[in-house]
C-alpha positions in Angstrom: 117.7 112.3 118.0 114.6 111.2 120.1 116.7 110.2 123.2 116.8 112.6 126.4 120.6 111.8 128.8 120.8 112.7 132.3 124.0 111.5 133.9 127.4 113.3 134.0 128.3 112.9 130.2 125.2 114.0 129.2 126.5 116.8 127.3 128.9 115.0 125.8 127.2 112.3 124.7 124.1 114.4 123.2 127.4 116.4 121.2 129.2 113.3 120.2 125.7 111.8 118.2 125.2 115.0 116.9 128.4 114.9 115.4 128.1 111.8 113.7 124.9 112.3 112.5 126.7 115.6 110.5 129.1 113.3 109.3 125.9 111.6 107.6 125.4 108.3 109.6 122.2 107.2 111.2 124.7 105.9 114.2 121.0 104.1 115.7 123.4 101.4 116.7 125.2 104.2 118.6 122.1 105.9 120.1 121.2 102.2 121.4 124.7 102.1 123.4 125.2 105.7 124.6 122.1 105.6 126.5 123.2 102.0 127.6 126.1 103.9 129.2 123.9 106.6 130.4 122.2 104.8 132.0 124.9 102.9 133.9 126.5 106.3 134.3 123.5 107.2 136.8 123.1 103.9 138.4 126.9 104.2 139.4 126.6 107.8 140.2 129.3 108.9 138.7 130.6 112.7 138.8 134.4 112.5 137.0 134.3 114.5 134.0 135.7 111.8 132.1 135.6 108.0 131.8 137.3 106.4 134.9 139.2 103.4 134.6 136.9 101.7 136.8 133.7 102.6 134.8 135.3 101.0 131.9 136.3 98.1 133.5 132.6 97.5 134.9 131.3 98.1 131.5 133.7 95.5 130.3 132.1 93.0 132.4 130.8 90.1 130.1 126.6 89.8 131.1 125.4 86.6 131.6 124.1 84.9 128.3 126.0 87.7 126.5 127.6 86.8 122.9 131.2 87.9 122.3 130.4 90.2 119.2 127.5 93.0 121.6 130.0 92.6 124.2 132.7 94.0 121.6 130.4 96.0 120.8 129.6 97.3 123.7 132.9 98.3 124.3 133.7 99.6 120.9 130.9 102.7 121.6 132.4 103.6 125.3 135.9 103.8 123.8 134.7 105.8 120.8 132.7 108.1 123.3 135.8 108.4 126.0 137.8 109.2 122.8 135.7 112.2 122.0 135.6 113.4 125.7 140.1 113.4 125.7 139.7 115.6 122.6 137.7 117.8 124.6 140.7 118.5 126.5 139.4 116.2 129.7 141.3 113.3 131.0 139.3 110.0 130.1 140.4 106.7 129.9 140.2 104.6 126.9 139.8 101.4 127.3 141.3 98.3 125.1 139.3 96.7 122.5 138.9 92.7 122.8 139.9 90.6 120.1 137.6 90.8 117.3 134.9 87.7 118.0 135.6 84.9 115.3 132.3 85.3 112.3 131.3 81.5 111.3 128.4 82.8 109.6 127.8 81.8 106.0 124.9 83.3 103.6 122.6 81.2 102.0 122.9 81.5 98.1 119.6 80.3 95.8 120.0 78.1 92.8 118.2 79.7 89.7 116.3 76.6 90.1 115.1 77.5 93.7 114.3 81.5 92.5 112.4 80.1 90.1 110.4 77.7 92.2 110.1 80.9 94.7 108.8 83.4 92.0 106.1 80.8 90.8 105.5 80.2 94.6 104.8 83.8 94.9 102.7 83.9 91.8 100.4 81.5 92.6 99.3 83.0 96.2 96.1 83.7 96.9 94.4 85.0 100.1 91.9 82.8 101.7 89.6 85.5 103.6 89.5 88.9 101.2 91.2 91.6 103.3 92.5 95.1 102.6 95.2 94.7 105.2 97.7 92.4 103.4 100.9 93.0 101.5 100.3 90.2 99.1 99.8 92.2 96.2 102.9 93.7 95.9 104.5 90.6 96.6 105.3 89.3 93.6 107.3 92.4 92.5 108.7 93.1 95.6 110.4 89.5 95.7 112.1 90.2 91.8 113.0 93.2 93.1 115.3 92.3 96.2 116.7 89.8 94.0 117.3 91.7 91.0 118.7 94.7 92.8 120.3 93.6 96.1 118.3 96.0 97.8 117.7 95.3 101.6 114.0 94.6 102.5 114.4 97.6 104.3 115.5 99.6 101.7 112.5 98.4 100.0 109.6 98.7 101.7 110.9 102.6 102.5 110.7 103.6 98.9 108.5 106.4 97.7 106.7 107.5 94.7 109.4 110.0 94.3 112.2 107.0 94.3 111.2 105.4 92.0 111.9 106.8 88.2 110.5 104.6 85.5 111.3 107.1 82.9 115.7 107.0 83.3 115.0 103.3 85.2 116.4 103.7 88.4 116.1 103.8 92.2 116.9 106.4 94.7 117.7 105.0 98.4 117.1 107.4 101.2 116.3 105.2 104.2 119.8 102.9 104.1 121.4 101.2 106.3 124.4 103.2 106.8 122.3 106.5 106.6 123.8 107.3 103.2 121.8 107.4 99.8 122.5 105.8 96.6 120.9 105.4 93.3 120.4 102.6 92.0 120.2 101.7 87.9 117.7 98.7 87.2 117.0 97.0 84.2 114.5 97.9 81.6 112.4 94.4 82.4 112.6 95.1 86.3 111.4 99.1 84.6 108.3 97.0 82.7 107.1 95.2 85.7 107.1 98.1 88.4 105.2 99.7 85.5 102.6 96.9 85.6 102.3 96.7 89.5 102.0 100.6 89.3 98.9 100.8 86.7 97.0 97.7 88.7 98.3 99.6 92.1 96.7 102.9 91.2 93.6 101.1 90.4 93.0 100.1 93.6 89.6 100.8 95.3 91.3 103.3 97.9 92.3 106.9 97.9 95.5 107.4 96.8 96.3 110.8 97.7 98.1 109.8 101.0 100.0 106.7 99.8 103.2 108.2 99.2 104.7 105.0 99.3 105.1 102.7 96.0 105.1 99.4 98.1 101.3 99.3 99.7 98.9 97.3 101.4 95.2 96.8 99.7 94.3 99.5 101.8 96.9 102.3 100.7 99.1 102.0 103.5 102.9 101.3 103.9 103.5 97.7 103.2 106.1 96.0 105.7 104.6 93.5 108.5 103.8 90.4 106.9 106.3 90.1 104.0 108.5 87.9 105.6 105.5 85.6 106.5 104.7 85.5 103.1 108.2 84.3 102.0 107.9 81.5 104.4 104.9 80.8 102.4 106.9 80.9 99.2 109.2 79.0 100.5 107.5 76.2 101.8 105.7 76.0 98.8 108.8 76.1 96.6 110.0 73.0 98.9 112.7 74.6 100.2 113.2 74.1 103.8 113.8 76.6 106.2 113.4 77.4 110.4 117.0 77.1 111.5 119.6 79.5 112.0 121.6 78.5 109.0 118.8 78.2 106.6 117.4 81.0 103.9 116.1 84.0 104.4 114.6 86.8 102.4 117.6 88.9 103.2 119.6 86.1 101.5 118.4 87.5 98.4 120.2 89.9 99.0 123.6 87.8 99.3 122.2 85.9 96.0 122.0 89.3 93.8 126.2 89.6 94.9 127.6 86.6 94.5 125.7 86.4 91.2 126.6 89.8 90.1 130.2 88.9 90.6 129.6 85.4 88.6 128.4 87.2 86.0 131.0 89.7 85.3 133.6 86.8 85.7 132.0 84.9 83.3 132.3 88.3 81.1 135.9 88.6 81.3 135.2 91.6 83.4 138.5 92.1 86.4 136.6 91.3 89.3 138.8 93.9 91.4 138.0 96.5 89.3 134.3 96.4 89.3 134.6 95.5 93.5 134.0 99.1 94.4 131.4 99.9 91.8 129.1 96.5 93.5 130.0 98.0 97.0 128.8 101.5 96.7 125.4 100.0 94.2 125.4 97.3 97.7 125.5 100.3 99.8 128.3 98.7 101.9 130.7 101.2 104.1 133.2 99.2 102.8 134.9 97.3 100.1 136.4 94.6 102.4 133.0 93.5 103.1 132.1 93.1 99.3 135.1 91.5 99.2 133.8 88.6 101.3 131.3 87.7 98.4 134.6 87.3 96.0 135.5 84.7 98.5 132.3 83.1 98.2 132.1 83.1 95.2 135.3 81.8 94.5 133.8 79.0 96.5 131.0 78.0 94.5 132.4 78.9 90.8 135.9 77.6 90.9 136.0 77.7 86.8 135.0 80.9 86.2 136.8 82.9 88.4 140.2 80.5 88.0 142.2 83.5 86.1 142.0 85.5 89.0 144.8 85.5 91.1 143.3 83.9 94.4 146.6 85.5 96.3 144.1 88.8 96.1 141.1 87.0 97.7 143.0 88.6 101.0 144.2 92.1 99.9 141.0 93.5 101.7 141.2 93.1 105.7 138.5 90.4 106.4 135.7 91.7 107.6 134.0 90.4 110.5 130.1 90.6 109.8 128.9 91.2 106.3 125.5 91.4 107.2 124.3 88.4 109.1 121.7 90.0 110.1 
């Protein structure tokens, strides 16, 4: 924890991330908003020990240009923090949570057809200028990757050497989302062609004794700005159009891999609810009602082959509002 605090609940705030980093979460999205509050803390200059009622209700506030679901938010981290201060022993006042902001967003899901025109896309790139600086050799596998495994670019780019076992075929995620690792099984042709990229990667005209990282740059270094330029490349060159807020994104492949996954195993006779749980924690999702969105969508755009499951289910898990829009 990089941040320094300085108002009243300094102390408080500094023990409250501390504890939820122990309990193994990043909490970055929590860091972000405690020092929000510090911050207001000092320009109020407040001395209660605990959260007033009229801090709260300031902090409330909608800001101008503000979207419902930060303002929630928002919220959501002062009441968690005033929480923590009451079971301190020290009067603080909690404040209500808003309604939950309605979620219209819907994930892009690639045909085969389009992967296919995106993969051959990505195969036939080619750099104008030679430079040492771009990620477009590990392109290719990268791309096959995020869709064969589900893996957030993230996730990704953030593997090591040490990650990545080509002997038992399978990944291990340190740098997640939710702070928490996984491993993750891939298949034995995904296996074949990080082996290729590997040999022609350790053949590279650089010295590879400080590239811990399997996804590099020309150069050796850490591949990560530039890859989503390149898959606008891909894209445009796969004729798929893109540039609004509704339209694909890399991270989509993501949301492809899931709704595919469950596709699959429907079309294997496999209970869909049974295997839920297994896809979540391989998804790396905090929790099944957000895999469970992807049943829903999928449901959507494979009416036959998930028709023997009973769609009264589709809402056992609570509907979760944001299953990664972002």
């Amino acid at each position: 924890m990089d941040k320094v605090f300085h108002s009243i609940y300094a102390s408080h705030i500094k023990q409250f991330i501390q504890l939820k980093q122990k309990l193994g979460f990043k909490y970055s999205s929590g860091i972000f908003y405690l020092n929000k509050i510090d911050l207001f803390a000092i320009e109020r200059g407040d001395t209660s020990a605990g959260i007033t009622k009229d801090f709260a209700d300031k902090w409330a506030d909608k800001k101008p240009n503000e979207s419902d679901f930060n303002r929630y938010n928002r919220i959501g981290f002062l009441l968690q923090l005033s929480s923590y201060i009451r079971d301190l022993g020290i009067e603080s006042y909690v404040p209500k949570l808003p309604p939950i902001p309605h979620h219209t967003f819907i994930p892009y899901v690639y045909s085969k057809e389009q992967i296919d025109a995106i993969f051959a896309a990505c195969d036939g790139l080619r750099l104008k200028i030679t430079h040492n600086h771009s990620c477009l050799f590990c392109m290719p596998l990268l791309l096959r990757l995020l869709y064969s495994t589900g893996l957030r670019i993230g996730e990704a780019v953030a593997l090591k050497n040490e990650d990545v076992n080509l002997e038992d075929n399978y990944l291990l995620v340190r740098d997640s989302k939710n702070g928490k690792e996984r491993i993750i099984p891939i298949s034995a042709s995904l296996s074949s062609v990080c082996k290729e990229y590997r040999w022609h990667r350790d053949r590279l005209p650089v010295v590879q004794k400080n590239s811990e990282y399997f996804f590099i740059k020309a150069n050796g270094m850490k591949c990560g700005q530039g890859v989503n330029r390149w898959f606008k490349k891909c894209l445009d060159l796969a004729g798929i159009l893109h540039g609004t807020t509704e339209s694909p994104r890399m991270h989509d492949l993501r949301h492809t891999f899931a709704v595919t996954a469950l596709a699959t195993m429907a079309e294997s006779g496999i209970d869909l609810y049974v295997s839920l749980p297994i896809l979540s924690n391989y998804l790396g999702h905090q929790s099944i009602g957000a895999t469970n969105h992807y049943v829903r969508l999928t449901a959507s755009m494979f009416p036959d082959l998930i028709r023997d499951v009973d769609m009264v289910c589709l809402n056992v898990f609570p509907k979760y509002r944001n299953y990664e829009a972002n």
